[in-house]
mmCIF file as gemmi writes it, N, C-alpha and C atoms, coordinates in Angstrom:
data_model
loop_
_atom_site.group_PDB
_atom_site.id
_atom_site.type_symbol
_atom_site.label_atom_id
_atom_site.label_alt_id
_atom_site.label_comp_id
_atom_site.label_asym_id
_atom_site.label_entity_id
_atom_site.label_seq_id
_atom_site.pdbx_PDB_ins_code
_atom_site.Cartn_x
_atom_site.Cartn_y
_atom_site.Cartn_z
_atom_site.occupancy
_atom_site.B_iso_or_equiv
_atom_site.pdbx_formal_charge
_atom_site.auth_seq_id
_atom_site.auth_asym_id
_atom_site.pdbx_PDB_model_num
ATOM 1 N N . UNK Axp A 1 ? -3.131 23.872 -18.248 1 0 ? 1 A 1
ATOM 2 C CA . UNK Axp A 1 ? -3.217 22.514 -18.748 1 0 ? 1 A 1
ATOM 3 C C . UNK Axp A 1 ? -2.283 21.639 -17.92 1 0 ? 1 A 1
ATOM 4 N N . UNK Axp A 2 ? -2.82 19.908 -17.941 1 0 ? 2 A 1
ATOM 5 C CA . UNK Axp A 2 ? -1.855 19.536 -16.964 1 0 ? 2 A 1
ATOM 6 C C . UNK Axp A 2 ? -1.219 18.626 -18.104 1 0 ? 2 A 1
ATOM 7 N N . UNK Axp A 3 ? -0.474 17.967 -17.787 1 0 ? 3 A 1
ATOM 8 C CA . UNK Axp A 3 ? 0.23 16.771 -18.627 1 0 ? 3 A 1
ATOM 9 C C . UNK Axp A 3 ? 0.637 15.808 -18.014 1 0 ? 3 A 1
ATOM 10 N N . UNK Axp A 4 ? 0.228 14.558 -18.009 1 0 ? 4 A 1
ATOM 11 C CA . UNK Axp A 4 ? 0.123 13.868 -17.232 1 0 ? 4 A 1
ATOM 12 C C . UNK Axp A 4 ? 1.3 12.548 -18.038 1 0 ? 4 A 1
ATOM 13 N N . UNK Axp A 5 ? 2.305 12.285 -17.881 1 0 ? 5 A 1
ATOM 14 C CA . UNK Axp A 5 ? 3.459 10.863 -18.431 1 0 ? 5 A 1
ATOM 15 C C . UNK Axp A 5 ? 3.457 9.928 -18.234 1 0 ? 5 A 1
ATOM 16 N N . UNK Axp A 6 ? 2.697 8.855 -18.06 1 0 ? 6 A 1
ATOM 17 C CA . UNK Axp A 6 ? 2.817 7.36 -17.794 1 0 ? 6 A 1
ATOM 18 C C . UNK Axp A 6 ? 3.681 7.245 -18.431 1 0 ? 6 A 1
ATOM 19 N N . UNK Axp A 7 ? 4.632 6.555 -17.89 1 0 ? 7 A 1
ATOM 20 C CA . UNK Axp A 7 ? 5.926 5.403 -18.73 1 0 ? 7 A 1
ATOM 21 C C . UNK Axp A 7 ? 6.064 4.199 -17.598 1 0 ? 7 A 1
ATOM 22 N N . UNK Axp A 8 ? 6.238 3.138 -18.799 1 0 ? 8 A 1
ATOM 23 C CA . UNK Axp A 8 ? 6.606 1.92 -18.338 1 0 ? 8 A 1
ATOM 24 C C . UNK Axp A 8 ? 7.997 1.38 -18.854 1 0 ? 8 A 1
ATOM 25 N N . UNK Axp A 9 ? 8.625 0.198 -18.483 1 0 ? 9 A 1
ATOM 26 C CA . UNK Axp A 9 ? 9.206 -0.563 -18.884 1 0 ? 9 A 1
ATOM 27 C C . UNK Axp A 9 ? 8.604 -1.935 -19.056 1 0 ? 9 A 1
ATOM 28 N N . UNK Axp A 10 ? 9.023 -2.393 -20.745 1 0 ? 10 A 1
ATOM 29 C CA . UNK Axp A 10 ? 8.502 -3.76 -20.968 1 0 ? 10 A 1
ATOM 30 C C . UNK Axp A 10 ? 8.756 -4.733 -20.892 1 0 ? 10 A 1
ATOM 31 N N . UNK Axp A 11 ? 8.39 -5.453 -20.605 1 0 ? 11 A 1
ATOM 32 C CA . UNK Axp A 11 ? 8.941 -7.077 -20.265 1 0 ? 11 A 1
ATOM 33 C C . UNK Axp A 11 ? 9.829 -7.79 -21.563 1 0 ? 11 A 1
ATOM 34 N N . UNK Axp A 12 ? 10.595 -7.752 -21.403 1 0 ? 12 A 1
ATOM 35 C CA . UNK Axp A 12 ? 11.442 -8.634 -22.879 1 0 ? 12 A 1
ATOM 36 C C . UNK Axp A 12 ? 10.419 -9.203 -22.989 1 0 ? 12 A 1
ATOM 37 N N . UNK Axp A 13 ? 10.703 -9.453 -24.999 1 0 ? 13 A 1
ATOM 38 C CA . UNK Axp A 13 ? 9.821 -9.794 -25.678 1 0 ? 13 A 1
ATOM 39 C C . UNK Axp A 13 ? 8.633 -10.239 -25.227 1 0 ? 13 A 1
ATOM 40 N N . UNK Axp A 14 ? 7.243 -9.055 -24.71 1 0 ? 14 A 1
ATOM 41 C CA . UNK Axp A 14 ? 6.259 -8.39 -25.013 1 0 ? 14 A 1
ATOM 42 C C . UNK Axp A 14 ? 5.877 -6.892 -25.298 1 0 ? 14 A 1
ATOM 43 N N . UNK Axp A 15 ? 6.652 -6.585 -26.089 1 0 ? 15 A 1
ATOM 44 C CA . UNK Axp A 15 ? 6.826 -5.32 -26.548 1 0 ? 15 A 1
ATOM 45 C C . UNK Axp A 15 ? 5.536 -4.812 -27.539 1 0 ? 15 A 1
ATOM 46 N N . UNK Axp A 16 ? 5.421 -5.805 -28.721 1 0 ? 16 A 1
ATOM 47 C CA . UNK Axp A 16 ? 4.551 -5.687 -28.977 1 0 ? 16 A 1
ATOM 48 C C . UNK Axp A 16 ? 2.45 -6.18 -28.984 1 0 ? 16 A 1
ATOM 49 N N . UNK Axp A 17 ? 2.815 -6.946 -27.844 1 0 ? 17 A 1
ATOM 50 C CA . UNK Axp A 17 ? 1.476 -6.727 -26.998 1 0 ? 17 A 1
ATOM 51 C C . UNK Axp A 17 ? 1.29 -5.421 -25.873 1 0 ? 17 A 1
ATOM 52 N N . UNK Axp A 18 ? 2.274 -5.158 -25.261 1 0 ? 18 A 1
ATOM 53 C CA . UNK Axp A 18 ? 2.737 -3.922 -24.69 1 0 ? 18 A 1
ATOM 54 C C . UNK Axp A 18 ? 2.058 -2.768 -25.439 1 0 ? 18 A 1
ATOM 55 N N . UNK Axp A 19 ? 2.737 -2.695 -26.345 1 0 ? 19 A 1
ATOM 56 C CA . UNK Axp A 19 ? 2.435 -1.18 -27.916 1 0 ? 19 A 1
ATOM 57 C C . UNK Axp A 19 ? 0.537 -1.358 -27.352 1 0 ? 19 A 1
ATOM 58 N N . UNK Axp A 20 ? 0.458 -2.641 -27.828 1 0 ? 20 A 1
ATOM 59 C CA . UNK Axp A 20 ? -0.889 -3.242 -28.052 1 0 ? 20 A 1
ATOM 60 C C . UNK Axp A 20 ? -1.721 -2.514 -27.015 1 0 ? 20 A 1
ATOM 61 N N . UNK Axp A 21 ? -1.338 -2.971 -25.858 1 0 ? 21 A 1
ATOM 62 C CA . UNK Axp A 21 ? -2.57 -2.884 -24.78 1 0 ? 21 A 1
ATOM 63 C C . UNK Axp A 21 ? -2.407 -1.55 -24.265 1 0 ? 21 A 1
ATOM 64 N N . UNK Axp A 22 ? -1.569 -0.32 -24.507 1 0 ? 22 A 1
ATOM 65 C CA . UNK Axp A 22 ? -1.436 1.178 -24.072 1 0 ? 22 A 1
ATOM 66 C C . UNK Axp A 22 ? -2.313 1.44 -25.474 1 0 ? 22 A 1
ATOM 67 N N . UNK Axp A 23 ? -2.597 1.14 -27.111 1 0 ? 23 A 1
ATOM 68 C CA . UNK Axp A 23 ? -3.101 1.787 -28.139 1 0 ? 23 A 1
ATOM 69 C C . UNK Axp A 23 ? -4.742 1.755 -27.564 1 0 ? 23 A 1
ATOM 70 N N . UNK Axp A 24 ? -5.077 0.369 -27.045 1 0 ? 24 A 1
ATOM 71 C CA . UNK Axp A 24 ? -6.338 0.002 -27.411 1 0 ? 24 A 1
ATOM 72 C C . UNK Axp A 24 ? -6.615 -0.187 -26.288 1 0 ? 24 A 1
ATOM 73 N N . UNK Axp A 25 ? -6.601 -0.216 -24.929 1 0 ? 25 A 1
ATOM 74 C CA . UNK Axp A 25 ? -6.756 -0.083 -23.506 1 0 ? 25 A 1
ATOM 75 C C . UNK Axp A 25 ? -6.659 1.613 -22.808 1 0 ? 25 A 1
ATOM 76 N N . UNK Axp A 26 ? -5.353 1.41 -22.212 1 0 ? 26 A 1
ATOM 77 C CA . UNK Axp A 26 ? -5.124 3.133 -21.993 1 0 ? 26 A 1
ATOM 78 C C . UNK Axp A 26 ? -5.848 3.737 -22.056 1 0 ? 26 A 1
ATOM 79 N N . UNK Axp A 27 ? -4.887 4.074 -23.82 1 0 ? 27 A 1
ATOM 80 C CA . UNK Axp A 27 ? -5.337 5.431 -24.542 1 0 ? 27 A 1
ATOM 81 C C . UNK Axp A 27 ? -7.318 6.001 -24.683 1 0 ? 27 A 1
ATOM 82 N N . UNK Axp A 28 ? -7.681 4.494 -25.057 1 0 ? 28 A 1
ATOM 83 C CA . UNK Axp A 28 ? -9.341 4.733 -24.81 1 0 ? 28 A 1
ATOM 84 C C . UNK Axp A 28 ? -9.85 5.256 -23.747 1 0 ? 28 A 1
ATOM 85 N N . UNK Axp A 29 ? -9.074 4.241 -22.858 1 0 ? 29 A 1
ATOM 86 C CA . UNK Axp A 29 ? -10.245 4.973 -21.187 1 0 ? 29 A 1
ATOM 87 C C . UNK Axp A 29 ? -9.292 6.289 -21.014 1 0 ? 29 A 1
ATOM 88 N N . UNK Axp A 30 ? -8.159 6.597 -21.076 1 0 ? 30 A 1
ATOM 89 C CA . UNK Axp A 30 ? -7.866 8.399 -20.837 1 0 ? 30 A 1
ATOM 90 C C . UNK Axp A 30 ? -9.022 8.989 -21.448 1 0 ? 30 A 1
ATOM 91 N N . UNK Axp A 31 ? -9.333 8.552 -22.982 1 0 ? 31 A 1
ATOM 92 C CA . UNK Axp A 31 ? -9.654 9.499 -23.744 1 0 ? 31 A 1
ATOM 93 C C . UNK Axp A 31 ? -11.582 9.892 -23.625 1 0 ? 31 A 1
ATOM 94 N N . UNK Axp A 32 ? -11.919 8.831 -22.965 1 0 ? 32 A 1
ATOM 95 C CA . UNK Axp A 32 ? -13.134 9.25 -22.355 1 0 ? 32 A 1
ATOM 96 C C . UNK Axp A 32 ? -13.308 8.446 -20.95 1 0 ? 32 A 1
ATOM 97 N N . UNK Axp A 33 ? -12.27 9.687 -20.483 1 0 ? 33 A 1
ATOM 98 C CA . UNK Axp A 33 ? -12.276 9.971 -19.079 1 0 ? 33 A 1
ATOM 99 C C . UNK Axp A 33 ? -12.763 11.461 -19.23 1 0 ? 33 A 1
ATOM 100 N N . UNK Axp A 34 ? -13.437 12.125 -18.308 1 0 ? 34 A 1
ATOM 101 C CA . UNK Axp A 34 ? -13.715 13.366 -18.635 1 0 ? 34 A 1
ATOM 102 C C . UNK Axp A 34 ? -12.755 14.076 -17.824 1 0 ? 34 A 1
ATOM 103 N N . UNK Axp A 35 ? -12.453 15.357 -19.031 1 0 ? 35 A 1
ATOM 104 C CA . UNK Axp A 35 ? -11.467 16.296 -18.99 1 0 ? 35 A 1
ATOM 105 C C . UNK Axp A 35 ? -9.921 15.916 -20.168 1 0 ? 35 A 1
ATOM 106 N N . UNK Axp A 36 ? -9.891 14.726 -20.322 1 0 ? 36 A 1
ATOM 107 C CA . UNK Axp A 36 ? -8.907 14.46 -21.026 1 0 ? 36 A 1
ATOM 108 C C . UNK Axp A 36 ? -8.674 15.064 -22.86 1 0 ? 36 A 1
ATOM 109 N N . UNK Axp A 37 ? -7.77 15.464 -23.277 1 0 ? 37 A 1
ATOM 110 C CA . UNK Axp A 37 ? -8.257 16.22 -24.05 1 0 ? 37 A 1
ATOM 111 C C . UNK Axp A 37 ? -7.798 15.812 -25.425 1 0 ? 37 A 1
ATOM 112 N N . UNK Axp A 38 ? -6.062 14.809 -24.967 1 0 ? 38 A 1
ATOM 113 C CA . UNK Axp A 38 ? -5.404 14.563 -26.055 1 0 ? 38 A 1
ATOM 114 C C . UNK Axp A 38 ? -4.71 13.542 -25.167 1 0 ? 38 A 1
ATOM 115 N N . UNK Axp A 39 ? -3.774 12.339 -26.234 1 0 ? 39 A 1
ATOM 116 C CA . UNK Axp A 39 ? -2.876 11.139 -25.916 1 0 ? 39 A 1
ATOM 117 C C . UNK Axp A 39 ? -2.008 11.458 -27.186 1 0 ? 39 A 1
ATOM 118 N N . UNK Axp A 40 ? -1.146 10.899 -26.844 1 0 ? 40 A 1
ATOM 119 C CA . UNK Axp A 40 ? 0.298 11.31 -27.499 1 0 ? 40 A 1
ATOM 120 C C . UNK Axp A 40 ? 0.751 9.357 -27.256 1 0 ? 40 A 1
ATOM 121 N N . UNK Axp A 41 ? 1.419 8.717 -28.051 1 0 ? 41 A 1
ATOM 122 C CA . UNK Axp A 41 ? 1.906 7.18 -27.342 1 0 ? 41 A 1
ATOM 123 C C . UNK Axp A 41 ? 3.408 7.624 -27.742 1 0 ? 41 A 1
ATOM 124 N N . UNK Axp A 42 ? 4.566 7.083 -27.23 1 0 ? 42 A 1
ATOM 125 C CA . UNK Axp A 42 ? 5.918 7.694 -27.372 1 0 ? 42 A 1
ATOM 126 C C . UNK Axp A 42 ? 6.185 6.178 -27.192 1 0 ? 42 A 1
ATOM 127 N N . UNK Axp A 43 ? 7.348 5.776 -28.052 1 0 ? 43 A 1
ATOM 128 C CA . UNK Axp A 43 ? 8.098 4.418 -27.786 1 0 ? 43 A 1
ATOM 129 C C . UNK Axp A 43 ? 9.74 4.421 -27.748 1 0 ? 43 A 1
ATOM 130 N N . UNK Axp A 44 ? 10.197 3.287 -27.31 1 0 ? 44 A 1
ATOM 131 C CA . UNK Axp A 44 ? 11.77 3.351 -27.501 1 0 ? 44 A 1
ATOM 132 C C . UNK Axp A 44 ? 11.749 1.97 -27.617 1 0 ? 44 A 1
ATOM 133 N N . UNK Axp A 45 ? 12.153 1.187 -29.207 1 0 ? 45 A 1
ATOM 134 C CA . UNK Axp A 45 ? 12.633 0.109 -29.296 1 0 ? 45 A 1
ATOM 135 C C . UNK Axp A 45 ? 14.063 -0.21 -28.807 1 0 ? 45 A 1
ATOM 136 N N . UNK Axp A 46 ? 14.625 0.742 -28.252 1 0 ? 46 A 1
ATOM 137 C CA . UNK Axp A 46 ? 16.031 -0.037 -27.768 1 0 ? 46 A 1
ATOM 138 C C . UNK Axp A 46 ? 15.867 -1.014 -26.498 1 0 ? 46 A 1
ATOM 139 N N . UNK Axp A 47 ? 17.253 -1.2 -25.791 1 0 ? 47 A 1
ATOM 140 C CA . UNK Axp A 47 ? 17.253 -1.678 -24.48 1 0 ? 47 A 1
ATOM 141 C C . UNK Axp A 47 ? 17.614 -0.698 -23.289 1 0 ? 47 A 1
ATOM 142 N N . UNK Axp A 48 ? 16.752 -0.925 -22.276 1 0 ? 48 A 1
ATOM 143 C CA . UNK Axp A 48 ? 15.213 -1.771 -22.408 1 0 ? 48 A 1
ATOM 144 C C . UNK Axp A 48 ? 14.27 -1.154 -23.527 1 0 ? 48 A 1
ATOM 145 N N . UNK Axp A 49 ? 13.161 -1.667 -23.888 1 0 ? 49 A 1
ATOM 146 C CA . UNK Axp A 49 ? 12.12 -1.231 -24.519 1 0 ? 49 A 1
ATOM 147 C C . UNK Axp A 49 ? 11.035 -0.342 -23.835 1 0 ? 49 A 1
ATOM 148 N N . UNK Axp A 50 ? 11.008 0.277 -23.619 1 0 ? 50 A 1
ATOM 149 C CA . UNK Axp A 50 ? 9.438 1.265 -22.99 1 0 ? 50 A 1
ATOM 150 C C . UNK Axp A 50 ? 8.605 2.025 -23.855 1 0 ? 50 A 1
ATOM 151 N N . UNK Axp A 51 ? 7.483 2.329 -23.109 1 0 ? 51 A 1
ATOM 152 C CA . UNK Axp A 51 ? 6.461 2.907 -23.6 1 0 ? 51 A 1
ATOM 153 C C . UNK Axp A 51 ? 5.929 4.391 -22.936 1 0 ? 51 A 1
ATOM 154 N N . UNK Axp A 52 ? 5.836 5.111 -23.182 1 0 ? 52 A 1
ATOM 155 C CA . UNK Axp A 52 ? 5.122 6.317 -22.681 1 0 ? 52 A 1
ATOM 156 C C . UNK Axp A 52 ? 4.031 6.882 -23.255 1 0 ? 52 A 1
ATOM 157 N N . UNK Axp A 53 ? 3.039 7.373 -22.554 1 0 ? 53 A 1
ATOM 158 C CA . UNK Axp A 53 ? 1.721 7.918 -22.975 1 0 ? 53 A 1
ATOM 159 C C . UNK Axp A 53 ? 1.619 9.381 -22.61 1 0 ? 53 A 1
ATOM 160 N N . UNK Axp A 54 ? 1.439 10.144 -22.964 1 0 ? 54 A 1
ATOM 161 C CA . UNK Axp A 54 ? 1.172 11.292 -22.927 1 0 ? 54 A 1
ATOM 162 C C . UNK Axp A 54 ? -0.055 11.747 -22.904 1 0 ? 54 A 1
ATOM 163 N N . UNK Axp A 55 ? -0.796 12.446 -21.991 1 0 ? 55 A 1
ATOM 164 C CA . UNK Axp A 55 ? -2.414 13.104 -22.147 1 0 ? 55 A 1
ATOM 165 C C . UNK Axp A 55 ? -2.199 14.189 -21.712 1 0 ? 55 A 1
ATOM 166 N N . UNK Axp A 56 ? -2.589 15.149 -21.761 1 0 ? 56 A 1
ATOM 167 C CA . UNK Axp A 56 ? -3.136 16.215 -21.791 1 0 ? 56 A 1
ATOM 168 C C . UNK Axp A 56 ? -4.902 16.403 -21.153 1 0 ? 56 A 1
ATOM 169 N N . UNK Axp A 57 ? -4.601 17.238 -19.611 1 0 ? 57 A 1
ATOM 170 C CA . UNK Axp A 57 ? -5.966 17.822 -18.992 1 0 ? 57 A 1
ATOM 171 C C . UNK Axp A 57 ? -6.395 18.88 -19.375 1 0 ? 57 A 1
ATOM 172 N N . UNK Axp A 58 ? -7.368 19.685 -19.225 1 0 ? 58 A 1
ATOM 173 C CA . UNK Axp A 58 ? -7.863 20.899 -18.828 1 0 ? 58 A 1
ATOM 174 C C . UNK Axp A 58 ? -8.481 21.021 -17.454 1 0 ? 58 A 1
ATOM 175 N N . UNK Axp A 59 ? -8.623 19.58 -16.601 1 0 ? 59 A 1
ATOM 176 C CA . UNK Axp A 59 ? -8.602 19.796 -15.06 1 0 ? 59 A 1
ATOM 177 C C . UNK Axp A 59 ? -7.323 18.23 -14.36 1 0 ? 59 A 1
ATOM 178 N N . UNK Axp A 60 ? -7.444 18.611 -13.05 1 0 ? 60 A 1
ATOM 179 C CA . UNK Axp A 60 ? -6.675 17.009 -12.627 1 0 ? 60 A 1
ATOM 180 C C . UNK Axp A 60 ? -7.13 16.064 -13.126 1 0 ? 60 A 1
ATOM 181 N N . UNK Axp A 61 ? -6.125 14.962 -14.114 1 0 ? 61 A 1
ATOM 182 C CA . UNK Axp A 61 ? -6.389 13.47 -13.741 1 0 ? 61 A 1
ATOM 183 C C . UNK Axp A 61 ? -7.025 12.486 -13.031 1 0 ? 61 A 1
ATOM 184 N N . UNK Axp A 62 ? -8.186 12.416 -13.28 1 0 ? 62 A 1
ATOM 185 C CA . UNK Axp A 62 ? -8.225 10.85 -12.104 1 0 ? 62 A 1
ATOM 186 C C . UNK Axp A 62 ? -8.913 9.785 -13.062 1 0 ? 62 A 1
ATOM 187 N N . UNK Axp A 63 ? -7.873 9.354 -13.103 1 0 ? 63 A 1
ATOM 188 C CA . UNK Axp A 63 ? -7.465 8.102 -13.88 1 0 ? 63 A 1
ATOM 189 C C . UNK Axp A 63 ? -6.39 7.471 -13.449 1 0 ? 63 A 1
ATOM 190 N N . UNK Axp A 64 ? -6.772 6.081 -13.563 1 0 ? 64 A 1
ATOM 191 C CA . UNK Axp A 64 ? -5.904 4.739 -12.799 1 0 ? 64 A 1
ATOM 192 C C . UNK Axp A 64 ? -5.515 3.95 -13.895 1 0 ? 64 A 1
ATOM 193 N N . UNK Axp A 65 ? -4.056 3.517 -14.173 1 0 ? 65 A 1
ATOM 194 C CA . UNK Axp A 65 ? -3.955 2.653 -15.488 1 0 ? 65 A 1
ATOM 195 C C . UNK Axp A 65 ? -4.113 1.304 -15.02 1 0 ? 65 A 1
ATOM 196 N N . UNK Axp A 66 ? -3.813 0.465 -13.906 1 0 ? 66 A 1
ATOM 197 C CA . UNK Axp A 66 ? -3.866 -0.618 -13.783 1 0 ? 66 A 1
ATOM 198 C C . UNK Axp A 66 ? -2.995 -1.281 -14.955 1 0 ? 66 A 1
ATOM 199 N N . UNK Axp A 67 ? -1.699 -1.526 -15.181 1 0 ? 67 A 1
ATOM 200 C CA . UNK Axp A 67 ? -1.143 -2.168 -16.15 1 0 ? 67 A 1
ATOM 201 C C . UNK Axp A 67 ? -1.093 -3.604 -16.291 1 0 ? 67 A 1
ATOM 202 N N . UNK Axp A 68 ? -0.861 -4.582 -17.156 1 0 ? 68 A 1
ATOM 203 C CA . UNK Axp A 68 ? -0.999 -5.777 -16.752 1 0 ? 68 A 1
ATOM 204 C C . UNK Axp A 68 ? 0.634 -6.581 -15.851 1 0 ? 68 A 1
ATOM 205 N N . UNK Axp A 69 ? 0.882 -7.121 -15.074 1 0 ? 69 A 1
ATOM 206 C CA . UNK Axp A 69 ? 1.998 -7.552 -14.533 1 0 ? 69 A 1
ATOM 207 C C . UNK Axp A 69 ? 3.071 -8.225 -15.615 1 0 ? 69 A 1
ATOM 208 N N . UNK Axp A 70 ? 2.102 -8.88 -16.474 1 0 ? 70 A 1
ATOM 209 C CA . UNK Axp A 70 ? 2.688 -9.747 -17.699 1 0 ? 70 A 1
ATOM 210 C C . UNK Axp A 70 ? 3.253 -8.746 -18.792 1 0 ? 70 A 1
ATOM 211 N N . UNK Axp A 71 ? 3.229 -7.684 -18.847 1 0 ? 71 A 1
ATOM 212 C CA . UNK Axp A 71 ? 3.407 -7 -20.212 1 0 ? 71 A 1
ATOM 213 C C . UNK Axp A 71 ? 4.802 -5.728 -19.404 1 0 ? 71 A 1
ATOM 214 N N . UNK Axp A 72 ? 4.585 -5.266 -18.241 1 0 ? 72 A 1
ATOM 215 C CA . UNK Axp A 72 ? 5.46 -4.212 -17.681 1 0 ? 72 A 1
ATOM 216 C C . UNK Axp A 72 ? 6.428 -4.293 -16.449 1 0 ? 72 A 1
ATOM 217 N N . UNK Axp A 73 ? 7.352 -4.094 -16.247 1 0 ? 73 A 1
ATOM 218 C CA . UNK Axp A 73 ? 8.777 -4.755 -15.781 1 0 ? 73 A 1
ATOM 219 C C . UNK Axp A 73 ? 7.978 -3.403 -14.294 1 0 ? 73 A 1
ATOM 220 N N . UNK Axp A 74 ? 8.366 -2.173 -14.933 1 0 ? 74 A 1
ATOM 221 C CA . UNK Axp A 74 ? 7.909 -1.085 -14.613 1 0 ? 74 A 1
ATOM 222 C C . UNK Axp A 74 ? 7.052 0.017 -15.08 1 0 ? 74 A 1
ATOM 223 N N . UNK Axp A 75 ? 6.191 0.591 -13.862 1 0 ? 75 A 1
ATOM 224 C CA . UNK Axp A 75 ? 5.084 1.994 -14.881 1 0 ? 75 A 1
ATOM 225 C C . UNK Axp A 75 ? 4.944 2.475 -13.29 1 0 ? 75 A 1
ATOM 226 N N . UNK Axp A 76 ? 4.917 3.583 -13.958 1 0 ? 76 A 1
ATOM 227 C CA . UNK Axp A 76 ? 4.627 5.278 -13.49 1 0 ? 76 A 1
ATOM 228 C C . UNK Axp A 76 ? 4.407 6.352 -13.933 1 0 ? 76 A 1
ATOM 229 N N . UNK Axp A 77 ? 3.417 7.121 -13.462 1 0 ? 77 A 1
ATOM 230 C CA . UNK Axp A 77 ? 2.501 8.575 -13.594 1 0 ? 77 A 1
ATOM 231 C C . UNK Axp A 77 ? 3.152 9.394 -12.879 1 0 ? 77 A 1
ATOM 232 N N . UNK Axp A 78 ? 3.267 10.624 -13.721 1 0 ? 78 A 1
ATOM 233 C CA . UNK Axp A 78 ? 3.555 12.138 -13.016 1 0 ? 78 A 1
ATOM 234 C C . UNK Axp A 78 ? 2.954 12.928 -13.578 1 0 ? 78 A 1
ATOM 235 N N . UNK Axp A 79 ? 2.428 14.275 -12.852 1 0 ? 79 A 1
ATOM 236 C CA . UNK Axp A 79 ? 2.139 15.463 -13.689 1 0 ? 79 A 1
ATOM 237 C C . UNK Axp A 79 ? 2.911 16.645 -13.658 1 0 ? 79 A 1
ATOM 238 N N . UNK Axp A 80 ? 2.538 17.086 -14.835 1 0 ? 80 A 1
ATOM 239 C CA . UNK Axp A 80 ? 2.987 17.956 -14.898 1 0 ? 80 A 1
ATOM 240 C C . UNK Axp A 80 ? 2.123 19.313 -15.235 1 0 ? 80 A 1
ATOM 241 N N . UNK Axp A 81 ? 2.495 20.452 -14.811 1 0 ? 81 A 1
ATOM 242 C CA . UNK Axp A 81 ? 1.756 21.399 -15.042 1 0 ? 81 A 1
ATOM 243 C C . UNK Axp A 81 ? 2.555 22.392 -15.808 1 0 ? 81 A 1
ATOM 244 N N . UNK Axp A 82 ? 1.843 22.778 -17.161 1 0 ? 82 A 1
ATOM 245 C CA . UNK Axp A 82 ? 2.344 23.667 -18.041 1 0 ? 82 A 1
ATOM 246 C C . UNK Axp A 82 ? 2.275 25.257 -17.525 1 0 ? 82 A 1
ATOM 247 N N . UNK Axp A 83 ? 3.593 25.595 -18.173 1 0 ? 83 A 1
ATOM 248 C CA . UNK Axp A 83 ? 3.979 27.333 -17.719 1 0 ? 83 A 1
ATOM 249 C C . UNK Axp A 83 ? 3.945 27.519 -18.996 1 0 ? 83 A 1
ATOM 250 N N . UNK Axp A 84 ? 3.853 29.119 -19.274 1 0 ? 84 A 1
ATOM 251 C CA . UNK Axp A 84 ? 3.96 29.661 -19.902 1 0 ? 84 A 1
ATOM 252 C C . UNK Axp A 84 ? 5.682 30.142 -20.648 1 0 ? 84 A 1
ATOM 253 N N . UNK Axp A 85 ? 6.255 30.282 -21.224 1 0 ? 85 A 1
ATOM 254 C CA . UNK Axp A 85 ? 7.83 30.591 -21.599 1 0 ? 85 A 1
ATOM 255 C C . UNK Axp A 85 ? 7.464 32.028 -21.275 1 0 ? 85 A 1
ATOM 256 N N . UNK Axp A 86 ? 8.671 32.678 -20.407 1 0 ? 86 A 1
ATOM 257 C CA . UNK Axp A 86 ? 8.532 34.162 -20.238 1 0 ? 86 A 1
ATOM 258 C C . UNK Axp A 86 ? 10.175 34.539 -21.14 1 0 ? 86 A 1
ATOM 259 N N . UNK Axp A 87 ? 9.882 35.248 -22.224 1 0 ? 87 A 1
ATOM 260 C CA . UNK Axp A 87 ? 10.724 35.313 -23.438 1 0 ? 87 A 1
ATOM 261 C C . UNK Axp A 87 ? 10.858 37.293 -22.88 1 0 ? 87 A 1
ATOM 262 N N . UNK Axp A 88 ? 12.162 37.386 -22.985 1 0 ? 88 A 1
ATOM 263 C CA . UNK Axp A 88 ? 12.885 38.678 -22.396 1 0 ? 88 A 1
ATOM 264 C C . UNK Axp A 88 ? 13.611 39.044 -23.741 1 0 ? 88 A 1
């Protein structure tokens, strides 16, 4: 499985158009993107405020978020690829 982290940073106060447009943008097109399997949304109301998305593959990602300029200071994707715990 892969796991794929978008996180951004939000623009002072648009935080919650921010929330907004990763619930009902994003998360939709990950979620029928094919292969995508699950979204997770992760927040931090402190300072700064950010957002992270979490999905889950069963093949590579290809998916593009295109964020809006107005809503994110900063955003970036990484993957990650799940191991197994080897327990001794």
């Amino acid at each position: 499985m892969i796991v794929r982290m978008w996180e951004a940073t939000v623009v002072p106060g648009q935080y919650d158009a921010a929330v907004e447009w990763v619930r009902h943008d994003l998360v939709k097109r990950a979620l029928f993107t094919a292969g995508c399997m699950a979204a997770e949304i992760l927040v931090h109301e402190g300072t700064p405020e950010s957002v992270v998305l979490l999905t889950r593959w069963d093949v590579a990602p290809v998916f593009e978020e295109g964020p809006p300029d107005d809503l994110f200071v900063r955003a970036r994707a990484q993957h990650f690829q799940t191991l197994r715990p080897e327990i001794t």
